[in-house]
C-alpha positions in Angstrom: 104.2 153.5 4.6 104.3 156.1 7.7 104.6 154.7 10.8 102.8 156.7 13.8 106.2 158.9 14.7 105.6 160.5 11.2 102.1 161.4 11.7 102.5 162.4 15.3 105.6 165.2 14.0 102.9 166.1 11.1 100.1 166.8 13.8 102.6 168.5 16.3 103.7 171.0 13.1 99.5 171.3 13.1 99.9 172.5 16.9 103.0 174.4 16.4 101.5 175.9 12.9 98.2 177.0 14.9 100.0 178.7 17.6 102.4 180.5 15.6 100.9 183.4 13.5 102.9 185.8 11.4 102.4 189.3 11.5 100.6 188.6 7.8 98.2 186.6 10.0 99.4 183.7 8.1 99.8 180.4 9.8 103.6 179.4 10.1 105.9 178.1 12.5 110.0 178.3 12.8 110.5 175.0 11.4 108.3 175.3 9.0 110.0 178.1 7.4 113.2 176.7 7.9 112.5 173.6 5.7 110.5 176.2 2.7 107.3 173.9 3.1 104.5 176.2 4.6 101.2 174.2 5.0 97.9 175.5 6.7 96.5 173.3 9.4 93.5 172.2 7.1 95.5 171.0 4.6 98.2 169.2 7.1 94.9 167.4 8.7 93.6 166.3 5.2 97.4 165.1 4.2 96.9 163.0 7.9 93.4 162.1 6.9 94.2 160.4 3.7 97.4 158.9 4.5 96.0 157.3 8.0 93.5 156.0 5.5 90.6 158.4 7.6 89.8 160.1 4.3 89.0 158.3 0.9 88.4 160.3 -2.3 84.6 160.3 -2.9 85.0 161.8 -6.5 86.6 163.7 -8.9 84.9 166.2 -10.9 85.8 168.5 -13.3 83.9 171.3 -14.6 84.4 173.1 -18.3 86.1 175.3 -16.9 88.6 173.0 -15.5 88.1 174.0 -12.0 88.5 171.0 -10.2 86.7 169.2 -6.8 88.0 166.5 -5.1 85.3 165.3 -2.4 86.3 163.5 0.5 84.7 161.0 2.8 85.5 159.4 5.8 84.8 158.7 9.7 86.3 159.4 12.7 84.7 156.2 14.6 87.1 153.1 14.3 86.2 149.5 13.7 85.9 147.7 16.6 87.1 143.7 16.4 83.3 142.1 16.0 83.2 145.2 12.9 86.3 143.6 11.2 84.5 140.1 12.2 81.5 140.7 10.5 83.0 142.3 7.5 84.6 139.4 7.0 82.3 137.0 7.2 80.1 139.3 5.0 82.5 138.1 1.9 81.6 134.0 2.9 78.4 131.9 2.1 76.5 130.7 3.9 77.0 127.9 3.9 80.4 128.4 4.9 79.4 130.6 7.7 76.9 127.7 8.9 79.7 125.1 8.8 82.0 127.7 11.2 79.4 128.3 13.5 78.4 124.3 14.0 82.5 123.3 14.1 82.8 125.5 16.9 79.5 124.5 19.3 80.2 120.8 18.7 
């Protein structure tokens, strides 16, 4: 879907955002206000975040008022390979882990 060109031009507008205030004290940068897209650094880094796949919705809730709260959750540490191992064989039996494990000492 994005490849890492397009998230390393979203987190260099972050940069270029941060370092660039307005005399409003707003946050936005040249190009920015070229293209008529203004976005704060927060909200770039939770775009980033959920599209990177760093950020998952939580939940949705909605009050009576129909004020609305999205929460987020999500890590910065990355799976290492024996995490993505064990994940998977998580999902098996065992029985079928059993067989795996004797196929591969015999």
């Amino acid at each position: 879907m994005f490849n890492s060109n397009n998230i390393n031009s979203l987190l260099n507008d972050i940069l270029a955002c941060a370092s660039n205030k307005n005399a409003n004290g707003n946050n936005c940068s040249e190009k920015e206000k070229d293209n008529g897209v203004t976005y704060a650094p927060t909200q770039t880094l939770v775009i980033v975040g959920l599209i990177t796949g760093v950020l998952e919705v939580q939940s949705i809730l909605v009050d009576r008022d129909q004020a609305v709260q999205i929460i987020l959750a999500g890590s910065l540490k990355r799976k290492t390979e024996l995490d993505v191992m064990l994940d998977n064989i998580g999902s098996k039996s065992f029985d079928e882990v059993m067989k795996a494990i004797i196929g591969r000492v015999v």
